[in-house]
C-alpha positions as CSV (number, residue, x, y, z in Angstrom):
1,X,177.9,76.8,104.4
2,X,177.1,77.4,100.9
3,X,173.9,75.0,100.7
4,X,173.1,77.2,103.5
5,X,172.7,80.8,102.5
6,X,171.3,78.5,99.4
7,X,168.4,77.4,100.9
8,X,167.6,80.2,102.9
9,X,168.2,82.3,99.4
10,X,165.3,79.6,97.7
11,X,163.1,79.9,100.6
12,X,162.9,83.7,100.4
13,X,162.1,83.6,96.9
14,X,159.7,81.1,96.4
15,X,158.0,82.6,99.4
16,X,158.0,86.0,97.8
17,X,156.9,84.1,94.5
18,X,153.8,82.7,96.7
19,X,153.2,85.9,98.0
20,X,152.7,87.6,94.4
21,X,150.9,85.3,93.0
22,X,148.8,85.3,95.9
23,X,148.1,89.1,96.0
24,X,147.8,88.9,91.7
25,X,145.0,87.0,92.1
26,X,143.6,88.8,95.3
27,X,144.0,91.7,92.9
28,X,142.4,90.2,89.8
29,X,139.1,88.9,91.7
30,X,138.3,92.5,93.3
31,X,139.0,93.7,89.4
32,X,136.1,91.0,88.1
33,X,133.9,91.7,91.4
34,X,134.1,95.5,90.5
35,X,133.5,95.0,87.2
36,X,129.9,93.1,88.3
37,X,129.0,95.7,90.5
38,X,129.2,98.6,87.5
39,X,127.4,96.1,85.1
40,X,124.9,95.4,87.6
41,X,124.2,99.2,88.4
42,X,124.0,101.0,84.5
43,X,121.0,102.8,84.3
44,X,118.9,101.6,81.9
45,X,115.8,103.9,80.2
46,X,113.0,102.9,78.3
47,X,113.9,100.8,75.4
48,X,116.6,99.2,76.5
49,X,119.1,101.5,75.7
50,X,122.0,102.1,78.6
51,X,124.9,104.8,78.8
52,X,124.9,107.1,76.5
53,X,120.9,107.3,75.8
54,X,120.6,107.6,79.4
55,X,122.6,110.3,80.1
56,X,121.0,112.1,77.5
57,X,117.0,111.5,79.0
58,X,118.7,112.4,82.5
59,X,119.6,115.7,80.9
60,X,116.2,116.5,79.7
61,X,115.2,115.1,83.0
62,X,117.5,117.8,84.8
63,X,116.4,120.6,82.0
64,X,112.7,119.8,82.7
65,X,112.8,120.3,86.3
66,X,115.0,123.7,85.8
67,X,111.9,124.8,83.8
68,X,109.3,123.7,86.2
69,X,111.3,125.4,89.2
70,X,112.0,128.3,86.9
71,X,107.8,127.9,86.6
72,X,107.0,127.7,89.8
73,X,108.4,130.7,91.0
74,X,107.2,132.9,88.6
75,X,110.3,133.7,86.3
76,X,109.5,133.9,82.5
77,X,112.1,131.8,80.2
């Protein structure tokens, strides 16, 4: 009776035990694959230079056109 609700007690936990480890490493590959998608979309600019110096050229991108607009329809800055 005892080796009983002893095996079915083992069998529940190493079958939990397969299930976490499972999922953990589920888990951990989607982690790596996201990981390769964001390296493999930073925008890079002229030089090389990603992240930081990029967001910087994509404001004087933005601060360009605002003047070209601001230009085009006749409004003096």
């Amino acid at each position: 009776m005892i080796s009983d609700y002893f095996l079915i007690a083992a069998t529940a936990l190493l079958s939990v035990t397969i299930l976490a480890t499972a999922s953990l490493r589920g888990w951990q590959g989607w982690l790596s694959l996201k990981t390769r998608e964001l390296e493999m979309h930073r925008p890079e600019i002229e030089g090389g230079a990603v992240n930081g110096a990029a967001r910087i050229e994509i404001a004087d991108l933005k601060e360009r056109i605002r003047k070209l607009e601001a230009i085009a329809a006749g409004v003096d800055l």
